[in-house]
PyMOL commands that place a pseudoatom at each C-alpha (Angstrom):
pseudoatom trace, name=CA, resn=UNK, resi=1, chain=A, elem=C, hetatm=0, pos=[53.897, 160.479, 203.788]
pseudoatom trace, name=CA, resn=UNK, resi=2, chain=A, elem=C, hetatm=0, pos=[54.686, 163.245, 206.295]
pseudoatom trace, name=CA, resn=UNK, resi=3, chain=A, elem=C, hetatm=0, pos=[51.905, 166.697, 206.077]
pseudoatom trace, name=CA, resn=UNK, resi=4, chain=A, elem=C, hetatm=0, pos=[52.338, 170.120, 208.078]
pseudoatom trace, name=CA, resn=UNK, resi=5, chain=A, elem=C, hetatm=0, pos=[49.393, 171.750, 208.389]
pseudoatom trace, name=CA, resn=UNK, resi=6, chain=A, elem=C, hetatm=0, pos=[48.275, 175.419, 209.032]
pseudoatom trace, name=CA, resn=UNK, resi=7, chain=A, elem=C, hetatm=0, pos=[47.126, 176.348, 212.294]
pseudoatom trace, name=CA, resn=UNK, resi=8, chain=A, elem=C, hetatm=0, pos=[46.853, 179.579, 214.065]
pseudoatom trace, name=CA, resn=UNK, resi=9, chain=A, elem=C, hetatm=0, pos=[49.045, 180.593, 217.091]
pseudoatom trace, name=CA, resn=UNK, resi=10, chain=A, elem=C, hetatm=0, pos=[46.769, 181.498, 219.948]
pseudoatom trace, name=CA, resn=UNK, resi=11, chain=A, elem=C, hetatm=0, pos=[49.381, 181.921, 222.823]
pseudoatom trace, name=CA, resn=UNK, resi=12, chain=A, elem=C, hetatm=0, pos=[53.183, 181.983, 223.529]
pseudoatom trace, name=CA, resn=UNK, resi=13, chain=A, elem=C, hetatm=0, pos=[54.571, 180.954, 226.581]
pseudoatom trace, name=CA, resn=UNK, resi=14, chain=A, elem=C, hetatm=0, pos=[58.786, 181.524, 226.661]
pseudoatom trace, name=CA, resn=UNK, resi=15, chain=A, elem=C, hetatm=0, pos=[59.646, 181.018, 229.755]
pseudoatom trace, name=CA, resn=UNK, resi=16, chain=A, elem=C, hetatm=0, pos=[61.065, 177.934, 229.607]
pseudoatom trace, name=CA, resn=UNK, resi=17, chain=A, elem=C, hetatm=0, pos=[63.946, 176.512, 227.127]
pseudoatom trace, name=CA, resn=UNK, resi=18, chain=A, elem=C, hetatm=0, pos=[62.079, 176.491, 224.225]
pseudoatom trace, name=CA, resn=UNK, resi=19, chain=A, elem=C, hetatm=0, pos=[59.489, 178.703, 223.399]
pseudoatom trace, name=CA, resn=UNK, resi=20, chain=A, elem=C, hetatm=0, pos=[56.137, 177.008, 222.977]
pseudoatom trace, name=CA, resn=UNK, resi=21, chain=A, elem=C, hetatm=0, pos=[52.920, 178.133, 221.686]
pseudoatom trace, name=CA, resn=UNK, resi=22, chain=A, elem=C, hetatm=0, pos=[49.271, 176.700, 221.870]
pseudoatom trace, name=CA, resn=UNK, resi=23, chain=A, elem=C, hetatm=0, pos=[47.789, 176.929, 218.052]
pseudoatom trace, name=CA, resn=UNK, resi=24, chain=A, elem=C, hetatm=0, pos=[44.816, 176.014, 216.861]
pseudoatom trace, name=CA, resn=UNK, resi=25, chain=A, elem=C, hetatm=0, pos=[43.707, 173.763, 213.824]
pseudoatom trace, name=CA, resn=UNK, resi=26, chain=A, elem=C, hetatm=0, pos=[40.112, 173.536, 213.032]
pseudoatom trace, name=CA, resn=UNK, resi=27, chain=A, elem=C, hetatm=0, pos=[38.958, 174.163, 216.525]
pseudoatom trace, name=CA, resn=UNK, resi=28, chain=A, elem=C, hetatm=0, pos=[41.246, 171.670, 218.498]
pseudoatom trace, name=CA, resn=UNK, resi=29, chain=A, elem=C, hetatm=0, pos=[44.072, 173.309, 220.229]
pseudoatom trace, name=CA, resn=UNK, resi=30, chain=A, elem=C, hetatm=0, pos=[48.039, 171.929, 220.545]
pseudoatom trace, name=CA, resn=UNK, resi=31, chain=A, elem=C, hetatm=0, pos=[51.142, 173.103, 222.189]
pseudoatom trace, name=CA, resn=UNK, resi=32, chain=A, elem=C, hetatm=0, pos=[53.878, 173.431, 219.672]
pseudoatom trace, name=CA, resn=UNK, resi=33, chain=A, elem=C, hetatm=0, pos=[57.548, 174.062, 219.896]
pseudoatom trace, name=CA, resn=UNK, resi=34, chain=A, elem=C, hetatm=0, pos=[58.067, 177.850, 218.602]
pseudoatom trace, name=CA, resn=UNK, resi=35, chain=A, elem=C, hetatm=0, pos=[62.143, 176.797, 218.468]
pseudoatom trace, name=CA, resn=UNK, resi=36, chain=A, elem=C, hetatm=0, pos=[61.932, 176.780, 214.536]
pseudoatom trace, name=CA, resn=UNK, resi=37, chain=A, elem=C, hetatm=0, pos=[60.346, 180.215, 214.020]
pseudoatom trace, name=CA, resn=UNK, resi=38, chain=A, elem=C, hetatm=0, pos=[61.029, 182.742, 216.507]
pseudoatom trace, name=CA, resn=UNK, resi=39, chain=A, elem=C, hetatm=0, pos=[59.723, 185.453, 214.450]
pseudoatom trace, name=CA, resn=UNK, resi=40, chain=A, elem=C, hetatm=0, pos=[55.691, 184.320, 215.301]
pseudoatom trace, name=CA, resn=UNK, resi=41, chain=A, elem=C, hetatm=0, pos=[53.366, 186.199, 216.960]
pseudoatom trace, name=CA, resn=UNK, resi=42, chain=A, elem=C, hetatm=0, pos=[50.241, 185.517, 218.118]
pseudoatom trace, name=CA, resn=UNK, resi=43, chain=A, elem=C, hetatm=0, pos=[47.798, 185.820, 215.320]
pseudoatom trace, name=CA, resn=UNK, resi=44, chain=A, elem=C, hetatm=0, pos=[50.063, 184.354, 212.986]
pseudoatom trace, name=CA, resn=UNK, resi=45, chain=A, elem=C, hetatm=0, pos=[49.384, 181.230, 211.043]
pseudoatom trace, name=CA, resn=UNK, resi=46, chain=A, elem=C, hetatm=0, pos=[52.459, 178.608, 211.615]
pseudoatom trace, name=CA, resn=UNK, resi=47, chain=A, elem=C, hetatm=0, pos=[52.781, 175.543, 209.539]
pseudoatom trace, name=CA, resn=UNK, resi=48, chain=A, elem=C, hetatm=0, pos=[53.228, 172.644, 212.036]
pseudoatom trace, name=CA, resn=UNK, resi=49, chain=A, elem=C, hetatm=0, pos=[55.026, 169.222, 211.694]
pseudoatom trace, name=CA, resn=UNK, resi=50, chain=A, elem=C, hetatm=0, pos=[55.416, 166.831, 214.221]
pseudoatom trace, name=CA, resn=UNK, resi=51, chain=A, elem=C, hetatm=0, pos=[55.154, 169.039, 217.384]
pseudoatom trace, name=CA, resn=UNK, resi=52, chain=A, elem=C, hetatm=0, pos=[57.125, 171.573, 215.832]
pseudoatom trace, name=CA, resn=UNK, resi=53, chain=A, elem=C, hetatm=0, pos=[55.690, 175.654, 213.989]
pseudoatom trace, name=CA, resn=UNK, resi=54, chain=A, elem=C, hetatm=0, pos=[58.458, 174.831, 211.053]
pseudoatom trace, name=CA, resn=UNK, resi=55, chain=A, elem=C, hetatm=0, pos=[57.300, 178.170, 209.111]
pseudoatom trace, name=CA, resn=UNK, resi=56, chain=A, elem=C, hetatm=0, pos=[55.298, 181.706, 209.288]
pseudoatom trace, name=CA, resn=UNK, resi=57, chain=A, elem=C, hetatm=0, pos=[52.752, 181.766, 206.666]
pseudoatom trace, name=CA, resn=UNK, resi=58, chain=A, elem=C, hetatm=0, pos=[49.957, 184.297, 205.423]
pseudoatom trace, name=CA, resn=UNK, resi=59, chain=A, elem=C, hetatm=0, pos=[46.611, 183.956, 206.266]
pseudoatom trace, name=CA, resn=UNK, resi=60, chain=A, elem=C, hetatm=0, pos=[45.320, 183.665, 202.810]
pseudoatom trace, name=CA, resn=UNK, resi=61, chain=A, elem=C, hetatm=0, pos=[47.889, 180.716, 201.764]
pseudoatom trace, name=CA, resn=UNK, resi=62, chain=A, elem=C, hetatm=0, pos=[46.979, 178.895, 205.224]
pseudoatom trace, name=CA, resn=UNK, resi=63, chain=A, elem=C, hetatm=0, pos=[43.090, 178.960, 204.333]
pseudoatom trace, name=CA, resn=UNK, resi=64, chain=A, elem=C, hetatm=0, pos=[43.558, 178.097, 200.660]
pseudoatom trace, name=CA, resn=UNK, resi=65, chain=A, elem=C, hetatm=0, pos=[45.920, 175.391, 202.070]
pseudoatom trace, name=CA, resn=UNK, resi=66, chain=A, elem=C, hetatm=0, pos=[43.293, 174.013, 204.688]
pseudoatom trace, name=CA, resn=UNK, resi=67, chain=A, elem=C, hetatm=0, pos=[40.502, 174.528, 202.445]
pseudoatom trace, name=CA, resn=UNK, resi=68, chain=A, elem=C, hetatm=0, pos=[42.135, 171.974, 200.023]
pseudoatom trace, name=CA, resn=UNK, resi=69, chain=A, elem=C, hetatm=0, pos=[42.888, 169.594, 202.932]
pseudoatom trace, name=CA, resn=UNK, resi=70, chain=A, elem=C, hetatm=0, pos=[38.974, 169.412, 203.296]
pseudoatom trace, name=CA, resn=UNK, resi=71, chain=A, elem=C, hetatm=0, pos=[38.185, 168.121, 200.185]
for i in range(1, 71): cmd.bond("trace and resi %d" % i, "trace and resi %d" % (i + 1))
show_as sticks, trace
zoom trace
């Protein structure tokens, strides 16, 4: 079974060939690649897969979403 989570984007950095961002999930921080949603901003909450921010979401859905993922 494959899960993206909900983490929030912390920092861009596009100055290579694919945009990259460090977000943060729960306190521990990965770079992602931003390739997939161009459109997110720091302060945004991405929904992450496999290295990869695969969608913008809204803060509320993100920590309803996490909030189930700790039960």
């Amino acid at each position: 079974m494959c899960l993206a989570i909900p983490g929030e984007l912390v920092s861009i950095d596009a100055s290579g060939v694919m945009p990259m961002g460090v977000v943060r999930f729960a306190g521990v921080s990965r770079t992602v690649c931003l390739a997939c949603t161009p459109e997110a901003r720091v302060g945004d909450y991405v929904v992450v897969h496999a290295g990869y921010a695969m969608a913008v979401v809204d803060a509320a859905a993100a920590q309803e979403t996490l909030a189930l993922l700790g039960q």
